[in-house]
N, C-alpha and C positions, 0 to 999 in steps of 0.2 A: 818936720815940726808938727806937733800933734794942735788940733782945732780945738776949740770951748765942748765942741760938737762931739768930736771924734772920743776925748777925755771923758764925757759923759755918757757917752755911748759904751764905753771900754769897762767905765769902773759898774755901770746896770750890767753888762755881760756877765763881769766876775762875780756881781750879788747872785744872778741868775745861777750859773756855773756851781756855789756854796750850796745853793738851795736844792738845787737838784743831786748833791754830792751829802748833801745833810750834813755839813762839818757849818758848827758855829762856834765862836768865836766871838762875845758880847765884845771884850774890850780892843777887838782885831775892829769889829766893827764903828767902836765908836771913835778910836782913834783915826778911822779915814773921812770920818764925818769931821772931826777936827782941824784936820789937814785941809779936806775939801774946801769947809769954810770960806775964808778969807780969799780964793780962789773963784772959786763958781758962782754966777747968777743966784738970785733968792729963788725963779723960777728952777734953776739944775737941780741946787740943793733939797729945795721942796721933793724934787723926783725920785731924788737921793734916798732919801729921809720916809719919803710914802714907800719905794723899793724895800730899804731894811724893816720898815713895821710889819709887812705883810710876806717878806722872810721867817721872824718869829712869829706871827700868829698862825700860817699855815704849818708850823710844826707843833705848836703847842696844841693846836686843835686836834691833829694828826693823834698826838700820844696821848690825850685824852681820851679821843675816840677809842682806839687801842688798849687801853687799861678799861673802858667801860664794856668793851664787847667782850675782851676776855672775863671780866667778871660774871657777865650775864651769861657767857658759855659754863660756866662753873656753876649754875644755878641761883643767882644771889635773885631773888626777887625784887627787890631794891633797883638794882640796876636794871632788869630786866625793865621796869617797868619807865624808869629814866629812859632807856635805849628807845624805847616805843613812842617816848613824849617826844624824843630829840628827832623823830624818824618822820613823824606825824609835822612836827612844825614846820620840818624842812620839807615835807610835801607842801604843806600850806602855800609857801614862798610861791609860787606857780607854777611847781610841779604837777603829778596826776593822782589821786591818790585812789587808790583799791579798794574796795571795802567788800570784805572777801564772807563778812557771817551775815550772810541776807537769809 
């Protein structure tokens, strides 16, 4: 017989497992939030639920990212200069940043 614990531990595996396999599946997903519901802790669920959002945000950011550096590799000035602002802010974050025209 499977735990509160173990069932919670099984179904973050399988998110993990999607994510690294890149296959989604919006209404695969929201139907196990469904199910889970009525079933799990507010605390599991919450886990649940924080799991699937940061599933889709780290893919969506991914083919964003992807579609703007192909752009900027194509010469689009546009992007280029997006790529630079996006590149700079996340050094901001407490990264190191270069600064290479002294």
């Amino acid at each position: 017989m499977r735990t509160k614990s173990g069932s919670i531990q099984g179904l973050l595996e399988g998110i993990e497992q999607a994510r690294q396999r890149q296959e989604f599946d919006i209404a695969a997903d929201l139907r196990q939030l469904r199910e889970q519901y009525p079933r799990q802790s507010k605390r599991a669920f919450l886990q649940l639920l924080d799991a699937l959002i940061e599933k889709y945000e780290v893919e969506e950011t991914a083919a964003v990212h992807a579609a703007l550096v192909e752009k900027a590799r194509g010469g689009d000035l546009a992007a280029i200069r997006l790529y630079r602002e996006s590149q700079a802010e996340a050094g901001s974050k407490g990264g190191v940043v270069i600064v290479d025209d002294i």
